[in-house]
C-alpha positions in Angstrom: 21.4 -34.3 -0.1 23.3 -32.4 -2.7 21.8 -33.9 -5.5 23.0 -33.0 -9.1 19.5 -32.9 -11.0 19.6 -32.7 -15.5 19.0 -29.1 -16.2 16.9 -28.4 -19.5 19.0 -28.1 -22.7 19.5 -24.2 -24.1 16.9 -23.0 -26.5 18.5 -21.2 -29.3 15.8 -19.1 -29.8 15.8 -18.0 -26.4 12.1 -17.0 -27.2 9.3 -16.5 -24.5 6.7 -19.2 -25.3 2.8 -18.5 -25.0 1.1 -20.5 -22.7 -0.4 -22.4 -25.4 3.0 -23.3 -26.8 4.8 -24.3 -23.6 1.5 -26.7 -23.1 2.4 -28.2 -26.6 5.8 -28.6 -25.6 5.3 -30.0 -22.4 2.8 -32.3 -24.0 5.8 -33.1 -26.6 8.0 -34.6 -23.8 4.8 -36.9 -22.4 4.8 -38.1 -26.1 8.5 -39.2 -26.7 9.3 -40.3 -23.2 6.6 -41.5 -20.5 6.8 -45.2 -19.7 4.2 -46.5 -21.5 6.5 -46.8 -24.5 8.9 -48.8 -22.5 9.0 -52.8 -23.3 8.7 -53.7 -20.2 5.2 -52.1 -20.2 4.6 -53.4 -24.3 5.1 -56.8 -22.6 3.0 -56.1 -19.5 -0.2 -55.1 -21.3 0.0 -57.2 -23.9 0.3 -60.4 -21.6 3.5 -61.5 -22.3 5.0 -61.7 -19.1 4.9 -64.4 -16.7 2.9 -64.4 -13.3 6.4 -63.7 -11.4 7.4 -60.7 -13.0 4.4 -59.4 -13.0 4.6 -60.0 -9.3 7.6 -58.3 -9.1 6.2 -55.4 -11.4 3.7 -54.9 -8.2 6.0 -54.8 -5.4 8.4 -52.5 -6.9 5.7 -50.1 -8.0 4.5 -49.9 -4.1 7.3 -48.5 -3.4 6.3 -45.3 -5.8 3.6 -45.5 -4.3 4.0 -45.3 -0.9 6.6 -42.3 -1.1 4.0 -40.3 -3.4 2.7 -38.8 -0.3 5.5 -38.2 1.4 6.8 -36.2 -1.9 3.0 -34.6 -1.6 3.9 -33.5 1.9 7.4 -32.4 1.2 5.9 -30.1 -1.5 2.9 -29.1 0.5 4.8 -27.4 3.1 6.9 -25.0 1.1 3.7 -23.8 -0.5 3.2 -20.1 1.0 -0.7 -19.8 0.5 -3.5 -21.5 2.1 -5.3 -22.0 -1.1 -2.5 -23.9 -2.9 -2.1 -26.1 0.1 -5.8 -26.9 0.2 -5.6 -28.1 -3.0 -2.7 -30.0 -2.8 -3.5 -31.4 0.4 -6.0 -33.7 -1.3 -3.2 -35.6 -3.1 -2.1 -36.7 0.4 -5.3 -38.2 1.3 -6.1 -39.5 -2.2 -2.7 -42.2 -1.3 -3.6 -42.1 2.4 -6.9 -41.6 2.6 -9.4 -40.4 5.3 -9.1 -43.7 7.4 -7.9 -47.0 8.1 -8.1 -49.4 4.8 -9.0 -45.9 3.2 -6.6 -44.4 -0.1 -4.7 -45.5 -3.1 -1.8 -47.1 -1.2 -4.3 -49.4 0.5 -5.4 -50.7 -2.6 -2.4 -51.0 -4.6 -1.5 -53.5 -1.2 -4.7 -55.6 -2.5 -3.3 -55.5 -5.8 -0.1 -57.0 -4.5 -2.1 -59.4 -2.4 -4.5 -59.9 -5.6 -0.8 -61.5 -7.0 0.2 -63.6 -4.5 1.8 -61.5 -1.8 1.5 -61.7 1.7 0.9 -58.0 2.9 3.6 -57.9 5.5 6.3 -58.4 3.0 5.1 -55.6 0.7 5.1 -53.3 3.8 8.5 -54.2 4.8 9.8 -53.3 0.9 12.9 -55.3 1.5 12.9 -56.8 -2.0 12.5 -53.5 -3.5 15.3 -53.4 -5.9 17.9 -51.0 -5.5 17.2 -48.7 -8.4 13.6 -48.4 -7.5 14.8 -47.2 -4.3 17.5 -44.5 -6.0 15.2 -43.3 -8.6 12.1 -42.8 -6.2 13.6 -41.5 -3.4 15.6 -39.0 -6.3 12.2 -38.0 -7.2 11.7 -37.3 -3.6 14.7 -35.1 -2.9 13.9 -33.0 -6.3 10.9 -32.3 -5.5 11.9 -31.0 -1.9 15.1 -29.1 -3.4 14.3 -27.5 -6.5 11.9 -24.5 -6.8 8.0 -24.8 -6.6 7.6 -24.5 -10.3 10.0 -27.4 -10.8 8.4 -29.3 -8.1 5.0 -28.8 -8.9 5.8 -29.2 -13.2 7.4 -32.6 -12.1 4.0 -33.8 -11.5 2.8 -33.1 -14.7 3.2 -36.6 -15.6 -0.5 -37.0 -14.5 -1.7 -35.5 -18.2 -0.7 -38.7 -19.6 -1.5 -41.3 -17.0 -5.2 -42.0 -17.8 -3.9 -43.5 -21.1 -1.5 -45.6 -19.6 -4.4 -46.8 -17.0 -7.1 -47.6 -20.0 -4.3 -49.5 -21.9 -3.4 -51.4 -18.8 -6.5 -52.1 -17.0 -8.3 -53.9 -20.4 -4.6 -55.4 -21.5 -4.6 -57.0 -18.1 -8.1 -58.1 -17.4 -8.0 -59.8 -21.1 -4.4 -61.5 -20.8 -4.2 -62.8 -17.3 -6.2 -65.4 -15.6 -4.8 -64.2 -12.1 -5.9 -60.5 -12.4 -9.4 -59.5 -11.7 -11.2 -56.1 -11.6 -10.7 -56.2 -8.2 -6.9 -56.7 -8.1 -6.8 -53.7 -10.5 -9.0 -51.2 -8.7 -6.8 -49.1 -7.5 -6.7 -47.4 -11.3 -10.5 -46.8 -10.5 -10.2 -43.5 -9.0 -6.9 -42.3 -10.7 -9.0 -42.0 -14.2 -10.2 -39.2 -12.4 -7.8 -37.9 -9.6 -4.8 -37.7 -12.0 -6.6 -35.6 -14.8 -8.1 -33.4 -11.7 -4.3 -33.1 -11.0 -2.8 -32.0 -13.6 -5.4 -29.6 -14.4 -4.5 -28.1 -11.6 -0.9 -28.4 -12.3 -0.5 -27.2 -15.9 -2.1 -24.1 -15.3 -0.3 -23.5 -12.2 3.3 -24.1 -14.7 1.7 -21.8 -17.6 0.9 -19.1 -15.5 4.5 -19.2 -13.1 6.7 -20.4 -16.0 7.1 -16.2 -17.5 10.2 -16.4 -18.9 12.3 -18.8 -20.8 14.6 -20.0 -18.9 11.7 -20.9 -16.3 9.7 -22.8 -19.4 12.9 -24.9 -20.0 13.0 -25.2 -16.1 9.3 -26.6 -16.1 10.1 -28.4 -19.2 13.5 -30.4 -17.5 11.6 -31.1 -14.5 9.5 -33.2 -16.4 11.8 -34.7 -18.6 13.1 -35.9 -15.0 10.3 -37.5 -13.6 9.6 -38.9 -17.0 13.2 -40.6 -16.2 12.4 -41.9 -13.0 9.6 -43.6 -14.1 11.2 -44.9 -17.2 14.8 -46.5 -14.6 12.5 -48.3 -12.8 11.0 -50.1 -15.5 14.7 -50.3 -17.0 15.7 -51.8 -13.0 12.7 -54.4 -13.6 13.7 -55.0 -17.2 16.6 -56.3 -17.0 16.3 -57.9 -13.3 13.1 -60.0 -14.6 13.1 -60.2 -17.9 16.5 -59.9 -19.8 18.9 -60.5 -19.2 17.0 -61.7 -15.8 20.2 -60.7 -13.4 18.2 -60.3 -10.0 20.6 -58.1 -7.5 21.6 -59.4 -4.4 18.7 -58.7 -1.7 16.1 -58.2 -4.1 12.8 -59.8 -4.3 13.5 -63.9 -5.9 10.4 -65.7 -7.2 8.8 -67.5 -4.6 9.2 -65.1 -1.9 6.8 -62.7 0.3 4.0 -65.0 -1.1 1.1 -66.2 0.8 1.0 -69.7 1.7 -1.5 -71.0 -1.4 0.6 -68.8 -3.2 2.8 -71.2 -5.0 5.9 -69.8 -7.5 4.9 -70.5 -10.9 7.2 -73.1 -11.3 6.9 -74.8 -7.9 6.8 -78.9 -7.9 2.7 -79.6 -8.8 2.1 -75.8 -9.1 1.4 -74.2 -12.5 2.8 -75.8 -15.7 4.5 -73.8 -18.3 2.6 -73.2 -21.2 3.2 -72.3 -24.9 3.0 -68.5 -24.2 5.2 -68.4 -21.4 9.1 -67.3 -21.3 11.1 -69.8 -19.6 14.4 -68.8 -18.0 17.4 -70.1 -15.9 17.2 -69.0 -12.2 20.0 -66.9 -10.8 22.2 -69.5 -10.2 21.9 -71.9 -12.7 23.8 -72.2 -16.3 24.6 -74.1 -19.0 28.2 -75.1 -19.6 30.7 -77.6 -21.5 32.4 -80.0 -19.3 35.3 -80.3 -21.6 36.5 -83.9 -18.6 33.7 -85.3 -19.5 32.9 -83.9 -23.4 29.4 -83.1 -22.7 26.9 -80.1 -21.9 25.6 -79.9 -18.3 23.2 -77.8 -16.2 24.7 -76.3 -13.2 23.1 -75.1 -10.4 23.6 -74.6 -6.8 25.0 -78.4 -5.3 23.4 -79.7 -8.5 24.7 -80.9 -11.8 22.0 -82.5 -14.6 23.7 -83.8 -17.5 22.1 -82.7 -21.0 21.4 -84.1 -24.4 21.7 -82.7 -27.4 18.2 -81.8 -27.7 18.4 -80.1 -24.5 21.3 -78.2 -25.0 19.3 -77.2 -28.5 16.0 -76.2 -26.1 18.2 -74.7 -23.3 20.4 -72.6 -26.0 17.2 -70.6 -27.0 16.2 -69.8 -23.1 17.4 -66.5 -22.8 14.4 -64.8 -20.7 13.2 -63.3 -23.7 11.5 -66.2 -26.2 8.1 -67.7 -25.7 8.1 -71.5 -25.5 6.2 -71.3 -28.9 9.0 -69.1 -30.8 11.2 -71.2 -29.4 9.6 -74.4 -31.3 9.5 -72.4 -34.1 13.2 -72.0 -34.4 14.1 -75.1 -33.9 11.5 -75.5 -36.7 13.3 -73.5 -38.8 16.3 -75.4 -38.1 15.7 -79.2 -38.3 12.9 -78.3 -40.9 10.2 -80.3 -38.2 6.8 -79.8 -37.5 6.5 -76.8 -34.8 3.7 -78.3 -33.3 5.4 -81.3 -32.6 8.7 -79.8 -31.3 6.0 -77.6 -29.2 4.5 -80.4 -27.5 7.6 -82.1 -27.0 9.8 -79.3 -25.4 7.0 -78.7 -22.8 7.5 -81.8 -21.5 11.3 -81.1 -21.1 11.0 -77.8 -19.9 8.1 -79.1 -17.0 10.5 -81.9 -16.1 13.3 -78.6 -15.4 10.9 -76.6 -13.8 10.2 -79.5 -11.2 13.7 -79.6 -10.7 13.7 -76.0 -9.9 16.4 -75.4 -12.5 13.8 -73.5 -14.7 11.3 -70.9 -13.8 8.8 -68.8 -15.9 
């Protein structure tokens, strides 16, 4: 594969930094672009997305995963000296571990089955969606084409995970009923594997990087993985969330889940509540019928005639509002009591979601 991979931007300066600078700078990139300052992370640990997409926040992640070690191993045999590949061997067996039901990937599978999944499905990673897919397997091909200091300053991404990790583990465990300390403890081990790792890392890019244009070679591989990571949470964004397009052949709610495992808006499954964001299925929209001069909902072999309060509800689900701001702007707007609009709206909204014309 003849990949075309961002190459760092000139430095004017052209000036050799000291190890303690190119640290600072590297540092710098972690602080303006890793993923945790991406919404669809914002919204992750803040509990503000629904069961599904968190769902599908879990099976597209496995597919990271999964291919870490495979990157590992790529790396690991270009690496000329024993002691390097001791080292980096133990990445390997960190994600595949020593045994059967042994490693990280095993337990992000028990995360995915902590959420609903049936373990067969993840495995299979047919509904990974397809820029997961491009921007791992990129992250794959850089790190077996580019030079050893790129490869190995791509991983530097590790300096800023255990952050990430804190921030998710208690923003999950305090937002969602669904999510237990056992779902989440894969992240266990990585609050002290990944700062082990880029330990190891950083000083292995301050002491190769001796000249400027291989600090701005460190410094763009690491702007690059700090893109990968950032497209798939763009992919998921806007598949899941807004404006909720899922691609053809990717993961639908409902799905890969275990039998108990009911989709949040299944008929006598989980009712929508004031927090959640309601939104119209692939499939299903709201139109004029200018023959008949009113609004309807269409969906697949289906057509539900609509009020005008619905059409006011259903012209506010856009995937991004909460039931509750929702009431509040039709508070705004017919000067009512929120609370009352509130009340009244989840009773509409239920009745949709029976009808599997509305999901959250």
């Amino acid at each position: 594969m003849n990949a075309a991979f961002p190459t760092p931007g000139a430095d004017e300066t052209q000036r050799l930094l000291s190890p303690e600078e190119l640290e600072a700078a590297l540092r710098d990139i972690g602080a303006r672009r890793y993923h945790n300052l991406h919404p669809f992370h914002r919204l992750l640990h803040d509990g503000k997305l629904s069961k599904d997409q968190v769902r599908a926040w879990a099976l597209n992640r496995y597919y990271y995963q999964a291919m870490i070690p495979v990157k590992d191993a790529a790396l690991l045999a270009r690496l000329p000296d024993a002691a390097l590949r001791r080292v980096w061997r133990q990445r390997i067996v960190d994600h595949d571990g020593d045994h059967e039901g042994d490693g990280g990937i095993e337990r992000w599978l028990k995360l995915a089955e902590g959420v609903g999944f049936a373990r067969d499905y993840v495995l299979s990673t047919k509904g990974i969606l397809s820029a997961t897919r491009f921007s791992v397997d990129a992250y794959v091909h850089f790190v077996s084409e580019r030079s050893l200091l790129e490869a190995i300053a791509s991983s530097l991404t590790e300096m800023f995970s255990p952050t990430i990790i804190s921030e998710r583990v208690a923003g999950m465990l305090k937002n969602y009923d669904f999510i237990t300390k056992e779902t989440l403890a894969y992240f266990d081990k990585r609050l002290t594997q990944a700062p082990r790792d880029a330990d190891f890392a950083l000083d292995y890019v301050k002491r190769h990087a001796t000249t400027p244009e291989l600090q701005r070679a460190a410094m763009g591989a690491l702007t690059f993985k700090c893109n990968v990571l950032w497209t798939q949470l763009d992919a998921l964004y806007f598949a899941y969330v807004a404006p909720g397009m899922i691609p053809p052949d990717a993961w639908q709610p409902g799905e890969g889940l275990v039998q108990d495992a009911a989709p949040a808006s299944a008929p006598g499954g989980v009712k929508l509540v004031a927090a959640d964001v309601p939104r119209l299925p692939r499939g299903v929209r709201m139109r004029f019928d200018q023959a008949r001069d009113k609004h309807v909902l269409l969906a697949p072999e289906r057509t539900f005639d609509l009020d005008d309060n619905a059409v006011a509800v259903l012209q506010l689900v856009d995937g991004q509002r909460s039931v509750t701001q929702i009431a509040e702007q039709l508070a705004q707007t017919y000067a009512a009591d929120a609370r009352v609009i509130e009340a009244d709206i989840l009773v509409m909204l239920n009745d949709l979601a029976e009808k599997r014309v509305l999901e959250r």
